[in-house]
C-alpha positions, -999 to 999 in steps of 0.1 A, spaced: -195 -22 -9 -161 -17 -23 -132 -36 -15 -111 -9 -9 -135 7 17 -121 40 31 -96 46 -1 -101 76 -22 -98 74 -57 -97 103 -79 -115 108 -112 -82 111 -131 -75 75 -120 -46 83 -103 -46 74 -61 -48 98 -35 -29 85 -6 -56 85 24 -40 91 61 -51 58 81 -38 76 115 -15 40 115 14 59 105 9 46 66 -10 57 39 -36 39 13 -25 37 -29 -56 15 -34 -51 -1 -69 -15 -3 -68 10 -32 -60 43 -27 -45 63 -56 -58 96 -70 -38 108 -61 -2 88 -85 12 95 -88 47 70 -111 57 36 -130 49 3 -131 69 -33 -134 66 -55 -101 66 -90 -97 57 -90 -62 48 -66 -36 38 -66 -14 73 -60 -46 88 -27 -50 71 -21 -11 75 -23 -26 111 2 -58 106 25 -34 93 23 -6 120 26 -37 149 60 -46 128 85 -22 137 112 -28 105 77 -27 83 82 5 56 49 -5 33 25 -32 23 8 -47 -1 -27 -65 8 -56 -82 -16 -85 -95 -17 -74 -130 -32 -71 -150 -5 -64 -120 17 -28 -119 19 -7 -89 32 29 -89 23 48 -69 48 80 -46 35 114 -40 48 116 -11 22 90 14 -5 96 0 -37 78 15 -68 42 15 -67 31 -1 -101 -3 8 -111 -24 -26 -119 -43 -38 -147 -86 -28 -145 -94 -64 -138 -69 -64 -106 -69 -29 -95 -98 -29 -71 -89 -61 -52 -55 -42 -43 -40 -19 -16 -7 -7 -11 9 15 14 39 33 28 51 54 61 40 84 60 71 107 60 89 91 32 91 108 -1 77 80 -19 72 85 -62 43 63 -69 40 69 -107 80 67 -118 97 38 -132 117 37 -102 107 49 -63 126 74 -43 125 80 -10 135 98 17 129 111 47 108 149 49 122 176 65 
């Protein structure tokens, strides 16, 4: 059973961001450092889709499976793609409707028209 239950992951390694129908989307295998808004405990990655969608200034998160911690964020940083021996105990996500760059240096975002 994988981790990341209910991600997709494409052959070319790269995410594809997976509607939850929470308002977010998954990036399994990628962290989303800084922003953090807030802290709490989550035992899966839709769980802390779910934290995040009950938190109303919550833009994205970042869940694993070490000691399954969710970090909560006030903002969609960029999505930095994690080493093979991390990747698949991670999960990150962001609003859907935001422009979000997950493979630049830098994110942008903004809001679709």
């Amino acid at each position: 059973m994988s981790v990341l239950a209910g991600c997709t992951v494409g052959d070319d390694k790269a995410p594809r961001p997976r509607p939850l129908g929470l308002d977010r989307v998954f990036e399994p295998r990628y962290d989303r450092n800084g922003r953090d808004l807030q802290t709490v405990s989550a035992p899966s990655a839709r769980a802390c889709a779910n934290a995040c969608a009950r938190e109303g200034r919550c833009r994205a998160f970042t869940w694993t499976a070490y000691g399954n911690t969710c970090w909560l964020k006030d903002g969609v940083s960029a999505a930095t793609p994690l080493a093979s021996q991390y990747a698949p105990y991670y999960a990150s996500g962001a609003r859907r409707g935001l422009d979000v760059n997950v493979r630049g240096a830098a994110a942008t975002t903004r809001p679709h028209r």
